[in-house]
N, C-alpha and C positions, 0 to 999 in steps of 0.2 A: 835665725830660728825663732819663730813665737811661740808663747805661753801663755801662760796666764799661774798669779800668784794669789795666795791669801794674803794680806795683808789685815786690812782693816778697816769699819766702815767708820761713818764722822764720827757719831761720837767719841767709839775707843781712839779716833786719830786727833781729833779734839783735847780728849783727857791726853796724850802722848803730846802730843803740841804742850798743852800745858806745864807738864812735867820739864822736857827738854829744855823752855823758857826761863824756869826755877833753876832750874840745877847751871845750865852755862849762862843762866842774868846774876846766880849767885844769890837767888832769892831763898824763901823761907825752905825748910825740907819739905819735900812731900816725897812720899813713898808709894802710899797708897792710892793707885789710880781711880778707887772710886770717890776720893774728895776731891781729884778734880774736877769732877764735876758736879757742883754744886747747887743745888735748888734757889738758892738764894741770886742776890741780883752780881754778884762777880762770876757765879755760874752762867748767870745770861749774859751776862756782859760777855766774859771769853766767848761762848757759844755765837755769839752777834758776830765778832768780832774774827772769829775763824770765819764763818761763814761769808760775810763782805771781803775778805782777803783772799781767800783760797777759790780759785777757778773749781767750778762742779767737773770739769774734765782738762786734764792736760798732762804732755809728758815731760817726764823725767831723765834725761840722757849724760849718760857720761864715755867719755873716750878713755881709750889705752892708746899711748902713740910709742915709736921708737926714742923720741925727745921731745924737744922744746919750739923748737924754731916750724913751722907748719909749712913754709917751703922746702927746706935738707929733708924734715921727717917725715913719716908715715905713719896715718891710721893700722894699729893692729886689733882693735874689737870696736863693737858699737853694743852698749847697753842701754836697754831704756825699759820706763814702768809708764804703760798709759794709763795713768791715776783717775779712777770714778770715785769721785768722794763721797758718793754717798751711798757705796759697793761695798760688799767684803773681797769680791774678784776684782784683780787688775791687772788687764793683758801685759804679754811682757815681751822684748823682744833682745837676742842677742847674737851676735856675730863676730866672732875671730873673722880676720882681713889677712890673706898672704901679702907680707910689703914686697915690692918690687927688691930692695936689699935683704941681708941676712940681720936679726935682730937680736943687736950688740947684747951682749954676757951679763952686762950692767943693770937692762933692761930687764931680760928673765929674773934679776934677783931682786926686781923692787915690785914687779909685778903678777911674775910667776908666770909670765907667757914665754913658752920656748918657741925655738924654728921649727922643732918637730911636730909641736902642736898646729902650728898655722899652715906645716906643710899637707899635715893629715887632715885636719879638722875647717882650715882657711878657706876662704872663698875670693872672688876679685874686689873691691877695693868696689866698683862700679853697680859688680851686682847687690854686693853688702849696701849701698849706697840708696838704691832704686827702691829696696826691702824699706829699709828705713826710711823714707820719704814716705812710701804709701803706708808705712805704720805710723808715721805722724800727722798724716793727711795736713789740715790747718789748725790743729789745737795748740793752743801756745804750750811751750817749751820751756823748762826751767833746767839747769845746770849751775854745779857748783860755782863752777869760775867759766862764765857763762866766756869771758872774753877771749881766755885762751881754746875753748873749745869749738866756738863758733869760727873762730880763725881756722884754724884746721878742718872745720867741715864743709865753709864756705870755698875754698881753696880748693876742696877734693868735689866740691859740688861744680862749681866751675870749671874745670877739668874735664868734666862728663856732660856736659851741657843740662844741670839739673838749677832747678832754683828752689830757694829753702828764705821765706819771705815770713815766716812764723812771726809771732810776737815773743822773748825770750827777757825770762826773768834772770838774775843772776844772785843765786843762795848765799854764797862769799859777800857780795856788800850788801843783802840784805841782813847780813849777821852783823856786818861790823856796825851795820846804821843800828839793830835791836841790841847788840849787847857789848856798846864799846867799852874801850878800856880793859879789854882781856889780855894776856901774855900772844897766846896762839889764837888764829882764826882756821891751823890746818883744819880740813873736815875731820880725821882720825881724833882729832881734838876736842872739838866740838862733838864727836860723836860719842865718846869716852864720857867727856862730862853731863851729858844727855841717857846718860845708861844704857848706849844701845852697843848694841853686839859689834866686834871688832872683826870677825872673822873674812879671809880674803880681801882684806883691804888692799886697794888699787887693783880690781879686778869689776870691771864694767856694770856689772850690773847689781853686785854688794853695794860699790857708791854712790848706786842710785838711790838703791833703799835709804841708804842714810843721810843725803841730798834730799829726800821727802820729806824727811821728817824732821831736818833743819829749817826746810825754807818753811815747813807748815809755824814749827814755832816763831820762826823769824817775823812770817807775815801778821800772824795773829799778835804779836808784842806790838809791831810797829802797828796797825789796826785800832790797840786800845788805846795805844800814846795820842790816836786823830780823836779820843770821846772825849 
């Protein structure tokens, strides 16, 4: 199913990037999102430095599967945010996937997708598949843990005879590259100490949002570290 969401255009994702950097780099306080962005030359500086790092368009995708292993398990949703940076709109796309098995008790409790939901609401695996590919067309691609989920997509892409040749960033080591030496890298983590909303975590297209707005701070710290 597509949308489209408010989000937020560069600067306010700028000033948010900024914020997110402080708070999980363990830098000075800031609360108030209008000093980050500042008229002065650290205000252009970050400004420069979001802008050389962050693609003017691209998406944002995260999976829900039954587990781990991408041959045993199965795709159960596809979320994604086609991010215009420099928009308050950004189209949106999501799909519950019926798996060919029943979707272990374990899995409803960490994710909150039942079988009845995917019996009701699910779609095939291929067609969910097809959607998502023309909703990505060739914009590169960013994902939390870009390595386990491209395994799984690549896998289920292959299966249907689709290819998925994107360029793909990965928000997970662009974190640990901008803000080593943390206890946790989960994204719930990172997202918590970034001030952003917790709500429906591990639910395809909640992760996105907050995958945006990790990899925005991620890319713009590692940006100023090249001045």
């Amino acid at each position: 199913m597509d949308g489209s969401i408010w989000i937020f255009g560069v600067i306010a994702l700028l000033a948010l990037a900024f914020l997110i950097l402080k708070a999980i780099g363990g830098g000075a306080s800031a609360t108030d999102v209008s000093s980050a962005v500042d008229v002065g030359s650290s205000g252009s500086d970050m400004s420069e430095a979001f802008l050389s790092a962050v693609p003017q368009k691209f998406v944002v995708f995260d999976l829900e599967t039954t587990g781990l292993d991408a041959v045993r398990h199965e795709i159960i949703e596809i979320g994604a945010i086609r991010v215009n940076r420099d928009s308050n709109i950004h189209d949106t796309f999501q799909a519950l996937v019926k798996p060919m098995k029943r979707i272990p008790k374990k899995i409803t409790l960490i994710n909150g997708i039942s079988q009845d939901m995917v019996d009701h609401e699910g779609e095939p695996l291929e067609t969910a598949l097809r959607e998502f590919v023309d909703f990505i067309g060739d914009l590169p691609l960013v994902s939390f843990n870009a390595d386990f989920d491209m395994e799984f997509l690549q896998n289920a892409a292959q299966r249907h005879n689709l290819v998925i040749r994107n360029k793909v960033s990965c928000a997970l080591k662009m974190a640990r590259r901008a803000w080593p030496g943390r206890q946790s890298y989960r994204l719930c983590d990172l997202a918590r100490d970034g001030n952003l909303l917790e709500e429906d975590t591990h639910r395809a297209l909640s992760d996105c949002k907050r995958t945006m707005f990790v990899y925005s701070g991620a890319a713009t710290e590692l940006a100023l570290r090249k001045k």
